[in-house]
C-alpha angles and dihedrals in degrees: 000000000000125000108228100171088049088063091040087056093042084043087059096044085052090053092045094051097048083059086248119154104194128005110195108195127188130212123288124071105332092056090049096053091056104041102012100238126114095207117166121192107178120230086340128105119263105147131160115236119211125174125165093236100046141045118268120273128201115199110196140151109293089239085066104044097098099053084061095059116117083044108124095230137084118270118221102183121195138187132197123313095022128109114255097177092051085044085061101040097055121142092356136111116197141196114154112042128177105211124207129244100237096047098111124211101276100051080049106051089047097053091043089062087057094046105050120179098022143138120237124197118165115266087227097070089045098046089040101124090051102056097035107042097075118212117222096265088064095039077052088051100040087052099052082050089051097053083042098061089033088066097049088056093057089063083049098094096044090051091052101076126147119271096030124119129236094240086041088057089040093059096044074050100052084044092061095036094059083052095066100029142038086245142359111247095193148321130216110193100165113166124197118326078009086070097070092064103090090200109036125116117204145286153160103324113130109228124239129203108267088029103150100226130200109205111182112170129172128186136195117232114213084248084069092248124129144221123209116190125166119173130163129246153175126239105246091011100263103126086187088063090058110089112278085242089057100050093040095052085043087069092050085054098047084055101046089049088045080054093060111048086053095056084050099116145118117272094036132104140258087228093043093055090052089047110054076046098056103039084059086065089035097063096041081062094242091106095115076054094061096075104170137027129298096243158334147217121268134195124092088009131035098232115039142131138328090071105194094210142117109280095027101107091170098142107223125239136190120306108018126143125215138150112244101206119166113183130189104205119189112189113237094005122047149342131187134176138179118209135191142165125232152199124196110215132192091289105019134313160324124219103208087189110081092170118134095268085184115099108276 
């Protein structure tokens, strides 16, 4: 069972030892992680208060205020036509505050007009150990989501015949999805001259044997945690029958991704992760192909820190979870990316996908 006042407590001594006086956090993933609900209230104002000299306090609508009990924290409940921000702010001057992601414009402005003066850094920065070094409950939970995205890409050839469609395949997709997880977070099914958009979904494109073929699902557990698989394939399962430049630039990116994993460790670097990845397919002379970063973090969200980019000189440490997903993208005529998760241990990592990464 998780041990929500213990990440309250370690949330506070975060706060403390970054010299904040206040975080606000809004609700999503950052305000799960701390308290456990899920509770959405609209445009109206729910946020979690946390200051290093007091308990934690929640102000929500008053409608919502029972679904919040069992929280360890104190509920300030609030109806319309009263002032939530004050509400939150009560008894407290602050100077230096640490705002949530997932605070949109309006809830800041307006605490900024309360709070004049003051210094703003994201709460995510100053909370960043917490949320990113995973305890054993959520690597147990990112690895149920693994396996259960892994079994949903072992249906996938049979699913990429000739003559289907895209949105055909995604629904079949979304079908098998729902039958691992609690929602389907999103689905890439791009097919031949689709592929090389990093980013597209899928449509109305028929399928023809050989057709290289980028598959990315992502599903969401009860728990609220999330998997995240692409893998590459070819329409009917005969890999001969895909074009020679294809299958040739598919072996630079098996060993890039290869590259990768094995970087994966505690002591190096985001940015040193997305560069030895990235040299491999450098060096092959597909690099103007490799359009976006190598990774990025996964829990709660979906995308999180750690980022494995270049720029990004956090220096990992044990027990963080990110994707490693090298792509090669050429423009009007194929795309194709391999994606894990991973989670880096005492010595290395894990890699929580266990899904064929070779051409099927």
């Amino acid at each position: 069972m998780t041990d929500y006042a213990s990440r309250l407590s370690r949330a506070r001594e975060a706060v403390a030892a970054r010299g904040i006086d206040v975080a606000l956090l809004g609700t999503g993933a950052e305000f799960a992680y701390l308290t456990g609900s899920w509770v959405s209230s609209h445009e109206r104002l729910t946020c979690l208060v946390i200051r290093p000299d007091a308990e934690p306090v929640i102000v929500a609508p008053s409608t919502d205020i029972e679904s919040l009990q069992g929280v360890d924290a104190e509920l300030r409940g609030w109806k319309d036509g009263e002032d939530p921000y004050a509400l939150a702010l009560e008894g407290l001057s602050a100077r230096h505050v640490a705002l949530g992601s997932t605070l949109t414009a309006d809830h800041v402005l307006r605490f900024q007009a309360l709070l004049d003066g003051a210094s703003y850094v994201l709460a995510t920065d100053a909370l960043s150990e917490l949320f990113t070094r995973k305890d054993a409950d959520e690597i147990d939970e990112l690895r149920t989501a693994a396996h259960a995205i892994d079994a949903v890409h072992i249906e996938v050839p049979r699913l990429l015949q000739p003559g289907h469609t895209e949105a055909e395949v995604a629904e079949d997709l979304r079908q098998l999805i729902l039958r691992e997880h609690s929602a389907v977070d999103f689905i890439i099914v791009g097919s031949g001259a689709n592929g090389a958009n990093p980013h597209y979904d899928y449509g109305d494109r028929v399928l023809s044997a050989g057709d290289p073929v980028v598959v990315d699902i992502g599903g969401t557990l009860p728990s609220g945690y999330h998997s995240d698989c692409t893998r590459t394939y070819v329409v009917g399962g005969d890999v001969a029958a895909a074009p020679a430049e294809f299958r040739e630039a598919y072996a630079v990116l098996e060993k890039a991704q290869a590259t990768g994993r094995a970087a994966a460790r505690p002591g190096v670097s985001a940015q040193d992760i997305d560069r030895v990845t990235r040299q491999v397919i450098e060096e092959a002379g597909w690099g103007e192909h490799f359009t976006h970063r190598t990774g990025h973090g996964i829990g709660l969200s979906t995308h999180e820190e750690p980022f494995i980019m270049e720029g990004n000189e956090l220096t990992l440490a044990e027990s963080m979870a990110f994707s490693i997903e090298p792509g090669i993208y050429v423009p009007g005529q194929w795309g194709m990316r391999l994606e894990d998760i991973v989670v880096t241990t005492a010595d290395g990592y894990e890699s929580l996908n266990q899904a064929p990464r070779e051409l099927r």
